[in-house]
C-alpha positions in Angstrom: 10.3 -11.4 9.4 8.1 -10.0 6.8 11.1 -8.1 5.0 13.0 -11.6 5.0 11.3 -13.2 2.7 12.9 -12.2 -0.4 16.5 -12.8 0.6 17.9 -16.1 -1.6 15.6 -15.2 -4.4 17.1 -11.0 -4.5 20.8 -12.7 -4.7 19.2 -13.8 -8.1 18.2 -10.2 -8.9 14.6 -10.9 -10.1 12.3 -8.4 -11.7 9.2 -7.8 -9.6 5.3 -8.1 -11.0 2.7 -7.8 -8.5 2.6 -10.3 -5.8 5.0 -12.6 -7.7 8.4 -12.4 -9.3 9.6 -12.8 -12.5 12.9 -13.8 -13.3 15.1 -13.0 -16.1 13.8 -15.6 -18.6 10.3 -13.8 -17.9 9.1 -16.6 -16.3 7.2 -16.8 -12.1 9.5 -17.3 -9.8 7.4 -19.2 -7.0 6.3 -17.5 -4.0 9.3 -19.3 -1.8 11.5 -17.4 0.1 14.1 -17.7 2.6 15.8 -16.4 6.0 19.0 -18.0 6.0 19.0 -21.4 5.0 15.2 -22.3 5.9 12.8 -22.6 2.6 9.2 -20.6 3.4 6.6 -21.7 0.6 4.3 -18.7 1.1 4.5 -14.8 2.4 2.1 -15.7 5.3 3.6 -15.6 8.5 1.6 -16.7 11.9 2.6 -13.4 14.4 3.8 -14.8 18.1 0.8 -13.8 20.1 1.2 -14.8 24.0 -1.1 -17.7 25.0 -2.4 -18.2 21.8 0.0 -19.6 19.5 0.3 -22.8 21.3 0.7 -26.3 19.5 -3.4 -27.4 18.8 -3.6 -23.3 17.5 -0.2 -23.6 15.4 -1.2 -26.8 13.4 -4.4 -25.6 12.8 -2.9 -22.5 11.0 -0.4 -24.6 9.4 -3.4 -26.7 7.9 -5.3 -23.5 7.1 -2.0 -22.2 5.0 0.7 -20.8 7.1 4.0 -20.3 5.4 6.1 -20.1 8.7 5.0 -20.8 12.2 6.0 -18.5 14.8 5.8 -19.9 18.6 4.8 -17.9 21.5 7.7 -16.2 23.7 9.3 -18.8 26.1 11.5 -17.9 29.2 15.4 -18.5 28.7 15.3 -18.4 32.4 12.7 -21.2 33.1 14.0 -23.2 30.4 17.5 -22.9 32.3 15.4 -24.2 35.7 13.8 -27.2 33.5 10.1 -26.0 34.4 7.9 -28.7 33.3 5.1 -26.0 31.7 8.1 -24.5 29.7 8.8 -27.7 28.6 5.6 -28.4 27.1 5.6 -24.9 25.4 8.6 -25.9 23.3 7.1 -29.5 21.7 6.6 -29.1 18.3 4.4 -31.3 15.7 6.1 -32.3 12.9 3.7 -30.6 10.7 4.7 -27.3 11.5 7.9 -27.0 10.0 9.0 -24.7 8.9 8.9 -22.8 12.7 10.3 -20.3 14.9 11.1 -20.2 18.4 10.9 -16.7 20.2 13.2 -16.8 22.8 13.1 -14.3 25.8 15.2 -12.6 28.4 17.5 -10.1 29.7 20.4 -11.7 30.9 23.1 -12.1 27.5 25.1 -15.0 29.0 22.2 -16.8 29.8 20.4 -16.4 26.7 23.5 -17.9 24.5 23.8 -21.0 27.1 20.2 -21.4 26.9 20.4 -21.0 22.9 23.4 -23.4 22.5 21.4 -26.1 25.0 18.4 -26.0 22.8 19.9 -26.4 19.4 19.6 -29.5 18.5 15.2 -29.2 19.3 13.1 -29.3 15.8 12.6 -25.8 15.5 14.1 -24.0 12.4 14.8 -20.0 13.0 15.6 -18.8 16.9 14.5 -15.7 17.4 15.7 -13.7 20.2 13.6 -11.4 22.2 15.3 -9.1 24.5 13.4 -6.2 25.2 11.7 -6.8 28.5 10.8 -4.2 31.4 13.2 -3.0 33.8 16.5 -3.2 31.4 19.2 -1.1 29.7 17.9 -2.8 25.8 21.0 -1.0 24.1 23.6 -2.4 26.2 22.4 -6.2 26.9 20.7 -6.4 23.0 24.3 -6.0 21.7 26.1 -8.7 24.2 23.6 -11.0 23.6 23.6 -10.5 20.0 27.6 -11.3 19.9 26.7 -14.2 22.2 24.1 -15.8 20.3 25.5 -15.3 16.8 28.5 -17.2 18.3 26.8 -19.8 19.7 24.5 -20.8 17.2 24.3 -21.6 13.6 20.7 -21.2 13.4 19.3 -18.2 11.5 18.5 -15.2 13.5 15.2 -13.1 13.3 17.4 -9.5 14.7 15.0 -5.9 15.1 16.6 -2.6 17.4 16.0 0.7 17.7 19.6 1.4 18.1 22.3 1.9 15.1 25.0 0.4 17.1 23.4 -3.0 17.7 22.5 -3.0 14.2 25.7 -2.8 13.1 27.0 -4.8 15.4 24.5 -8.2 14.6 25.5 -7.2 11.3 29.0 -7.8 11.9 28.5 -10.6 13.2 26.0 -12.7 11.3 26.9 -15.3 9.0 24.3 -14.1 6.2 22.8 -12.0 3.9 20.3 -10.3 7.0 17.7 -7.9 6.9 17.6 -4.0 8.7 14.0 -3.2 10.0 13.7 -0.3 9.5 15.2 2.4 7.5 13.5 5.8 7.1 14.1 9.4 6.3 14.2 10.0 9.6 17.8 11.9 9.5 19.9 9.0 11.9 18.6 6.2 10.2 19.2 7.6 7.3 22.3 9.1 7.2 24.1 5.8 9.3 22.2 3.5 8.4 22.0 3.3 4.5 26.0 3.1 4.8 25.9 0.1 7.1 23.4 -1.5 5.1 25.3 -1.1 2.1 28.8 -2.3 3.9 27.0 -5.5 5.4 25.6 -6.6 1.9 22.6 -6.1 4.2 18.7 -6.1 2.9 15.9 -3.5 4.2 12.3 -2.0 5.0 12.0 0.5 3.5 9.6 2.8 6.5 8.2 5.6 4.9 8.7 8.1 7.9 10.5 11.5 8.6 11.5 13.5 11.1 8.3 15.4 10.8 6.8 12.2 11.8 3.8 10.2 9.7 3.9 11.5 6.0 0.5 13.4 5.7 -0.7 12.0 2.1 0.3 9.6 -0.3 2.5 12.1 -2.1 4.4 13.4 0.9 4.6 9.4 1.6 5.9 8.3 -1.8 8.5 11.4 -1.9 10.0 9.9 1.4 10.0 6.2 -0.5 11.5 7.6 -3.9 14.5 9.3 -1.5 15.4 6.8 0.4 15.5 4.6 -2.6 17.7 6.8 -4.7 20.1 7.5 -2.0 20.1 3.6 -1.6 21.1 2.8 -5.2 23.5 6.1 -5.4 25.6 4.5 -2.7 26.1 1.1 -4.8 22.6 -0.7 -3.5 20.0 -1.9 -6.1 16.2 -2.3 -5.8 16.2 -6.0 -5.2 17.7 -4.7 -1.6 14.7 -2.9 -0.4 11.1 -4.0 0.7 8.8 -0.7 1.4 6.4 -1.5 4.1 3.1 0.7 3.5 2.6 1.9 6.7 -1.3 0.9 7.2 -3.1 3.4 9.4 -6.2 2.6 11.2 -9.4 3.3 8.9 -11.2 4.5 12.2 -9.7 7.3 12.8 -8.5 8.0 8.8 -11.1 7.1 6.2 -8.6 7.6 3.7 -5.9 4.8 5.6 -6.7 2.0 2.7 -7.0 4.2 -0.4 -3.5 6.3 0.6 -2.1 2.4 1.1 -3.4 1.2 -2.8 -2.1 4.3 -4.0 1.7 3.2 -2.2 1.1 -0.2 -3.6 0.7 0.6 -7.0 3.4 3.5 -7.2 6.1 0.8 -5.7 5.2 -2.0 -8.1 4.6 0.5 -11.7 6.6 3.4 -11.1 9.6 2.5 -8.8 9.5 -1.8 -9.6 9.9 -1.9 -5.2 7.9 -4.7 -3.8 5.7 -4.0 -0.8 4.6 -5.5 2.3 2.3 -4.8 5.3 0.7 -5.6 8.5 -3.2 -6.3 7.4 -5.1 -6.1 10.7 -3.8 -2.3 11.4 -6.5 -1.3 8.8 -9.6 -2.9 10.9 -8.2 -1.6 14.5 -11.4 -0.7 16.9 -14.1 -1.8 14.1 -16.0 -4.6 14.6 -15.9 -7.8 12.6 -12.6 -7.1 11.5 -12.1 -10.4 9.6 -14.6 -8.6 6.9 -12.2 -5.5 6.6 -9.2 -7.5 6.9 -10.4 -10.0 3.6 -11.1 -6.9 1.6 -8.2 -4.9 2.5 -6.5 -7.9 1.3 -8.0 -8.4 -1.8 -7.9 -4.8 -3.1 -4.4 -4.5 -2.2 -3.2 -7.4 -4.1 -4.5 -6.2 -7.0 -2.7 -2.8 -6.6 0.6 -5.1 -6.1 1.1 -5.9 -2.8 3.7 -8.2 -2.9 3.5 -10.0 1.1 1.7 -9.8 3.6 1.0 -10.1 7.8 -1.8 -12.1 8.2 -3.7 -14.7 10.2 -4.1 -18.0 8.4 -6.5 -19.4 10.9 -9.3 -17.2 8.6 -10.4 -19.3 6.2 -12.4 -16.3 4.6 -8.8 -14.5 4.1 -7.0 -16.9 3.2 -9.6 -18.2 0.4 -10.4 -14.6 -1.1 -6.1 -14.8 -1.8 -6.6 -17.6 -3.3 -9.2 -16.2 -5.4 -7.6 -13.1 -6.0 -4.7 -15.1 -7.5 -7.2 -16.2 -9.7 -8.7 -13.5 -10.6 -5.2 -12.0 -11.2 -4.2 -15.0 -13.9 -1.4 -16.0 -11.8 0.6 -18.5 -13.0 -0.7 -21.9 -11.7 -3.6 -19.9 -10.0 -6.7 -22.1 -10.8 -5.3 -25.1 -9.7 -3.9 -24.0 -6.7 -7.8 -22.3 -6.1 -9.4 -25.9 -6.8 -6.7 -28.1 -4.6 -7.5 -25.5 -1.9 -11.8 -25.9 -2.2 -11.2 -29.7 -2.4 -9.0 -29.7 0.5 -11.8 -27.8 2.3 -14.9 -29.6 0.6 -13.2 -32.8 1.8 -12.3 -31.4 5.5 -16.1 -30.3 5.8 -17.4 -33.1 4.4 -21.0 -33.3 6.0 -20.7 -30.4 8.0 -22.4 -27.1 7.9 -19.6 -23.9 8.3 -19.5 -20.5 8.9 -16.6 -18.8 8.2 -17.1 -15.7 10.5 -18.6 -16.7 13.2 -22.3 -14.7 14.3 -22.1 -13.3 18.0 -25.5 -13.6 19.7 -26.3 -10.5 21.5 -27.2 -11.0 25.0 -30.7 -10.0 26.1 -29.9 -6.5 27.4 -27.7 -5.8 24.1 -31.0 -6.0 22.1 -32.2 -2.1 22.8 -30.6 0.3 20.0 -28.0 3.2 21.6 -30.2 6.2 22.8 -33.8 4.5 22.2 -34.1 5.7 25.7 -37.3 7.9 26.4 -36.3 11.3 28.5 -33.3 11.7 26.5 -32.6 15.3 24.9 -32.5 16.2 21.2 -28.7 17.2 22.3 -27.8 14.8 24.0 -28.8 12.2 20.7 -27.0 14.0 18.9 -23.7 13.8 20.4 -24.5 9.7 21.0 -25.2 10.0 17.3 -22.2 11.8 16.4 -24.7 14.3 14.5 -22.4 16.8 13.9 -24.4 19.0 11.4 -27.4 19.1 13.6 -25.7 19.7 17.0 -25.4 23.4 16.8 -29.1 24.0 16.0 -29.8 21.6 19.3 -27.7 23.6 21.6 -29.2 27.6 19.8 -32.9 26.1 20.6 -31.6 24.9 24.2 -30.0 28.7 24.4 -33.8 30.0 23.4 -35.7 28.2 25.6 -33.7 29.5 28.4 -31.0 26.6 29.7 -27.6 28.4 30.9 -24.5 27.6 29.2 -23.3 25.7 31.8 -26.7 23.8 32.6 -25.7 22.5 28.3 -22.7 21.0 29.2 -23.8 19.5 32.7 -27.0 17.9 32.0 -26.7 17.1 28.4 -23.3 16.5 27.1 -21.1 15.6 29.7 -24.1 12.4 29.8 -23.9 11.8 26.8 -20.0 11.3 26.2 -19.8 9.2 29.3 -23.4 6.6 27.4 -20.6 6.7 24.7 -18.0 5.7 27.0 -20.5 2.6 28.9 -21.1 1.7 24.9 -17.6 1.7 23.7 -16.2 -0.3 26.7 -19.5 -2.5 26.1 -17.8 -2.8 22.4 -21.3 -1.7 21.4 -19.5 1.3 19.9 -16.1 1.6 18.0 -13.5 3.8 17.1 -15.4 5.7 14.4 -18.2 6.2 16.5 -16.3 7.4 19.6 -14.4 9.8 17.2 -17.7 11.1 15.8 -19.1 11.8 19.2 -16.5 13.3 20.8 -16.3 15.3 18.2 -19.5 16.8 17.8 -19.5 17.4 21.5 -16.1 19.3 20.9 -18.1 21.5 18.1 -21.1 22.4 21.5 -18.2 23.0 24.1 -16.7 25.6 21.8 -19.7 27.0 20.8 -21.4 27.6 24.3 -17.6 28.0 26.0 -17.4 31.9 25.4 -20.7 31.9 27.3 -19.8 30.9 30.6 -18.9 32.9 33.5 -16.2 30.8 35.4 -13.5 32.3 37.7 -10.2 30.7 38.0 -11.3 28.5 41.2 -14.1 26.8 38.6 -11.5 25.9 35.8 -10.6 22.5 35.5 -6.7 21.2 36.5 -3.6 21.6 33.2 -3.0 18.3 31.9 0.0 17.6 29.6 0.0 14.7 27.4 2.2 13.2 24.9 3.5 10.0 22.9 7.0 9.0 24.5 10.4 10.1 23.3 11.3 7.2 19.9 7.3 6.0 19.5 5.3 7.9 16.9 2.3 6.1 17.5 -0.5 8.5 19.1 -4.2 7.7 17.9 -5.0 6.2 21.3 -2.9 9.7 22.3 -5.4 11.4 20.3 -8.6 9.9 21.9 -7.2 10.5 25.1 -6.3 14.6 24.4 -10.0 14.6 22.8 -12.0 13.5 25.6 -10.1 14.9 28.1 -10.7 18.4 26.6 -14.4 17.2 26.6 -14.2 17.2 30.1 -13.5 20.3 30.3 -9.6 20.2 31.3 -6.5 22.0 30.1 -5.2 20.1 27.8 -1.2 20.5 26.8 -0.9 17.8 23.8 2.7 17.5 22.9 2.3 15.4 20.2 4.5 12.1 19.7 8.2 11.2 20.5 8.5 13.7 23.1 11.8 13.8 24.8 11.2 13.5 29.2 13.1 16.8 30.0 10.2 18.9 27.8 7.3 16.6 29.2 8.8 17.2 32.5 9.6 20.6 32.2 6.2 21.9 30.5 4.8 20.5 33.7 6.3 22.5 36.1 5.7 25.9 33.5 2.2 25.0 33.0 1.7 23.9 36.5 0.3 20.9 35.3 -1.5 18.5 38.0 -1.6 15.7 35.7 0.8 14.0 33.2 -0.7 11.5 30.7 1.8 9.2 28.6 1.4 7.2 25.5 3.5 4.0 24.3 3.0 1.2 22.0 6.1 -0.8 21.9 7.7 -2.7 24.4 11.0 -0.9 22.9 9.7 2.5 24.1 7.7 1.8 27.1 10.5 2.4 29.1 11.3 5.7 28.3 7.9 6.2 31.0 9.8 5.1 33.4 12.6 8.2 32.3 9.6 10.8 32.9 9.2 8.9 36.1 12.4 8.9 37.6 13.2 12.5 36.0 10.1 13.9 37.4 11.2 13.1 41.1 14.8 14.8 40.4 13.3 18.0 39.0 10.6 17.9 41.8 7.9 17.7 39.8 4.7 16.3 41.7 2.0 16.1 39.1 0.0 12.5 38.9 1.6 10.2 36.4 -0.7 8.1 34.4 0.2 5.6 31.3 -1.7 3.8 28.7 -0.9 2.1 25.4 -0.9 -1.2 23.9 1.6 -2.4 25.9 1.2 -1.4 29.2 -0.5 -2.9 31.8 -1.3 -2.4 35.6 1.6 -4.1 36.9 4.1 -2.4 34.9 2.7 1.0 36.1 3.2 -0.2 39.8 6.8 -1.3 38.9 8.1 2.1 37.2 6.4 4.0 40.2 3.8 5.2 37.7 -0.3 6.7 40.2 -2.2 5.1 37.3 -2.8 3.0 34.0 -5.8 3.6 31.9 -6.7 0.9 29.3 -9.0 3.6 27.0 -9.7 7.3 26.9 -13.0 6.7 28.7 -11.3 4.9 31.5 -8.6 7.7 31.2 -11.0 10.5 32.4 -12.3 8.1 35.5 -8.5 7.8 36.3 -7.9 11.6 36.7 -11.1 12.7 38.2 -10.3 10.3 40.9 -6.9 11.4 41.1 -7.6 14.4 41.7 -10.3 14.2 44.0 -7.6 12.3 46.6 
């Protein structure tokens, strides 16, 4: 939805300045856009989070600023069975509007009855959800696509991984509609620029390869600037394309928000694209993210962001856009600042507020990380993540007479698994868990020539990789990282690994364990293809899964040995694997 916002205004072929648009007089356009025929005042959209976005939490965002209002995924099936509690799920305050129903399911003829039956109910946009476990996506996306479009007049919220259900939804819908995604990645971009073009079709604009994530801003902005001329030398025009700017984590790349201003400001001054993003990647496994998030925000309007994915339940957030519309001399900016403070000042009226709330530590969260007495100068350091001082630790260790392997037993081994106990205890964060696994990586390889092992002593082959169509691997990363740390053979694939190599470097390598990585529900299923390949090719190493997506239960139902929620929890999972 956040490419769609654009669409009745880019008929009108605005010019683009910053977060607003300008028109041919010269004059703002207002920040209204459009799918289909539903008006959105603002680029804030409320995300469908699963029980969260219920009624009390949807109005509440509403009041705090929400543009459109997007529901939490209800069950074509039970709504087909008249469940009471699915029921409920679909009332709708009046104040909400405009609002979106997700809609979910796997069963095409279902979903369009279910659709037509619930038409005339007060929502504005239906947005159909089928990518659920245990399904063949391509196959029943498409049907139900053809169904639904058929069924329905209400405009459709339509994402796939597949060119042919593009195309087809294309076909079929009764609109100017929007493609998300497009990249350089050669079969998007060779099929799917032509489609676009043929279907009068908008899109985002993904600034991707087939090497995978660009590596800096200017590998990044040549991948923008390509896809963009090819676009307009097939008869499309700039008013057709959003660029999302692909926000990385700051954890694990300090450089994530500076390479995203520099996209930001190249799209709006050099190419005249507008820009959008999803804000809370920027703050993943940080604390207080809502601090981040605001000042993420901020900078990046000012560098031109044009829309953005946010949560307008943060009133610190939402206010600092405000203010940074203010700031900026938008057109109408002050008073839309002072209604906004008065509205507030009036809703607080004799109360006191904090707009982030404090968390009060519990009594045995007061002690400081390593204040411990008894605990080695290398063991603090690798809790510490000292980095430059960890070789000097380990030398005067060496000196005093401690055997390589008595280094990596008693002291760092300990003190990855206290970072581990601190990081489930969200004492730690990503930055910090990078920082010490990687300054215990620095003493393993340092003091690894040293020891005397024989084959019996090494540690079991692992293989790991991202799944075949996901590109997403920091949690990959973490995982590879502290395995190694553990002393195991490590075989990191990298991302969007097809099953026949994962499979088949297991049986070369001899692997005992095979580690995989999704985060989309649209690729989680391609673990249950290393699965079910694995058993044909009679592989027998352990099959554990992680990822944002995965849970417990879905590793029992594609016949996965083992889910790990973290890295940390990762390394517990093979070390008792392998010990059965």
């Amino acid at each position: 939805m956040q490419g769609t916002d654009r669409m009745e205004s880019m008929k009108q072929n605005p010019a683009r300045t910053g977060s607003r648009l300008v028109g041919a007089d010269g004059k703002p356009i207002q920040m209204q856009w459009k799918i289909g025929n539903v008006q959105i005042d603002n680029p804030f959209v409320l995300a469908p989070m699963a029980g969260v976005t219920d009624l009390p939490f949807r109005t509440l965002c509403k009041e705090q600023g929400a543009g459109l209002i997007c529901m939490e995924m209800i069950s074509a099936k039970a709504i087909s069975f008249h469940n009471k509690n699915t029921i409920a799920l679909m009332e709708i305050d009046p104040c909400e509007h405009p609002v979106s129903m997700q809609l979910f399911g796997s069963e095409p003829d279902l979903m369009a009855e279910v659709a037509k039956s619930i038409e005339d109910r007060d929502f504005d946009i239906l947005d159909i959800n089928m990518g659920m476990n245990g399904i063949d996506e391509k196959a029943m996306m498409l049907e139900a696509i053809q169904e639904v479009t058929m069924t329905t007049t209400l405009p459709l919220c339509i994402d796939s991984s597949h060119v042919d259900i593009i195309e087809a939804a294309l076909r079929h819908y009764p609109g100017r509609a929007l493609i998300n995604s497009i990249s350089l990645e050669k079969e998007k971009f060779e099929k799917l620029l032509p489609i676009a073009k043929k279907y009068g079709a908008m899109f985002i604009l993904l600034p991707l390869s087939d090497a995978g994530l660009p590596n800096d801003s200017e590998e990044k902005h040549a991948i923008i600037r390509t896809v963009m001329e090819q676009a307009i030398k097939i008869g499309m025009s700039k008013e057709d394309i959003i660029v999302d700017g692909l926000v990385a984590t700051i954890g694990a790349n300090p450089r994530a928000a500076i390479e995203c201003y520099e996209t930001f400001s190249y799209c709006k001054n050099e190419l005249g694209l507008p820009t959008a993003c999803g804000l809370s990647n920027i703050s993943f496994g940080l604390p207080e993210r809502t601090y981040v998030n605001t000042a993420f925000l901020t900078m990046a309007i000012a560098h031109g962001l044009t829309m953005a994915i946010a949560n307008p339940s943060q009133e610190l957030l939402m206010n600092a856009a405000f203010a940074s519309d203010l700031l900026l001399a938008r057109e109408e900016s002050d008073i839309r600042y002072i209604e906004r403070m008065n509205m507030l000042a009036e809703k607080y009226a004799g109360q006191e507020r904090v707009l982030v709330p404090v968390k009060k530590a519990a009594a045995d969260d007061q002690a400081k990380p390593g204040s411990q007495e008894g605990r080695s100068a290398i063991f603090e350091a690798v809790l510490k993540g000292n980095k430059g001082g960890i070789l000097d630790e380990v030398k005067k260790a060496l000196a005093d007479g401690e055997k390589p392997d008595e280094i990596i037993n008693h002291h760092l081994i300990p003190a990855i698994n206290e970072v581990g106990v601190l990081f489930d205890k969200q004492k730690y964060f990503l930055p910090q868990l990078i920082s010490s696994a990687n300054t215990m990586k620095m003493a393993i390889e340092y003091v690894e020539p040293m020891l005397e092992r024989n084959d019996a002593e090494q540690k079991a082959t692992i293989v790991v990789a991202t799944v075949e169509g996901d590109i997403h691997d920091i949690g990959k990363n973490l995982v590879v990282l502290m395995l190694k740390n553990y002393g195991y053979n490590v075989i990191d694939l990298g991302k969007d690994v097809p099953a026949s190599l994962i499979v088949e470097t297991a049986l070369k390598e001899h692997a005992k364990v095979i580690g995989l990585s999704a985060l989309m529900t649209t690729t989680m299923m391609r673990m249950k293809d290393v699965v079910e390949l694995a058993k044909e090719m009679g592989c027998d190493s352990k099959i554990v899964i992680g990822g944002a997506a995965i849970n417990e239960s879905f590793a029992d139902e594609i016949g996965a040995d083992g889910y790990s929620k973290d890295a940390a929890d990762c390394v517990k999972l093979v070390d008792r694997l392998l010990e059965e």
